[in-house]
C-alpha positions in Angstrom: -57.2 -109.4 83.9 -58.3 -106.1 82.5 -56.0 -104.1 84.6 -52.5 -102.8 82.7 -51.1 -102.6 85.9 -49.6 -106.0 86.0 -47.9 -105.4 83.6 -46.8 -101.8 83.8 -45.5 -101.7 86.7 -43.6 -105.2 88.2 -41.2 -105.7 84.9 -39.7 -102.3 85.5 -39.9 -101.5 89.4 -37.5 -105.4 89.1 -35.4 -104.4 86.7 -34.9 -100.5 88.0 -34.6 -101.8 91.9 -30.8 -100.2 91.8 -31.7 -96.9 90.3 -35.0 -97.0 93.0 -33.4 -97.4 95.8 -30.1 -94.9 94.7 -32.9 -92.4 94.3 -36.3 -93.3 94.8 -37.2 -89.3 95.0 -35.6 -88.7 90.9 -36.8 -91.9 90.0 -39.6 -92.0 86.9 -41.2 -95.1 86.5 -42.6 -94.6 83.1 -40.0 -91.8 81.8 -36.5 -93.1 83.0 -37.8 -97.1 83.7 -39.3 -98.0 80.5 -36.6 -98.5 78.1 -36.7 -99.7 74.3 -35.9 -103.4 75.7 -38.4 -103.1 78.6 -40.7 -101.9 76.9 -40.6 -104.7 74.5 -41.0 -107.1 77.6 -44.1 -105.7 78.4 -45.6 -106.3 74.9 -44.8 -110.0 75.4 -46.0 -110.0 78.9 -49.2 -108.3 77.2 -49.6 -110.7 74.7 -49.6 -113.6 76.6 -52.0 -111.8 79.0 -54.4 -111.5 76.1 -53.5 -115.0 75.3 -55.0 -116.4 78.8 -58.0 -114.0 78.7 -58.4 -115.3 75.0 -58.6 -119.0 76.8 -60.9 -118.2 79.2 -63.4 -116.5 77.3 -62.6 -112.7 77.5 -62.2 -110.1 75.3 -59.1 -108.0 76.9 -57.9 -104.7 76.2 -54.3 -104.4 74.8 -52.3 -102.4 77.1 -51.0 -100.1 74.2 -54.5 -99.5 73.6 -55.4 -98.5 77.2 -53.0 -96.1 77.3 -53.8 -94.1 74.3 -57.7 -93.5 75.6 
């Protein structure tokens, strides 16, 4: 549940699939497909990650958090 990946990377491969597969060699996942809106996805998605840790007990790293250490 600790792992950002989850949540990094599914949202935007899905909602980039057409801009993958045009050009999967230019494509940047974290430059060209994490955009304002995504991005604000992702929080949401994070937040209710942190929600279900926060039932079962654990004490989760935000992934904004993880990514500025």
């Amino acid at each position: 549940m600790d792992n950002p990946n989850c949540v990094l990377h599914p949202l935007p491969v899905l909602l980039n699939v057409g801009s993958i597969e045009r050009d999967p060699l230019q494509f940047r996942h974290y430059i060209d497909g994490i955009t304002p809106l995504i991005a604000s996805m992702i929080d949401r998605m994070d937040a209710e990650r942190l929600a279900i840790g926060k039932a079962y007990g654990l004490n989760l790293v935000p992934i904004l958090e993880q990514l500025k250490s």
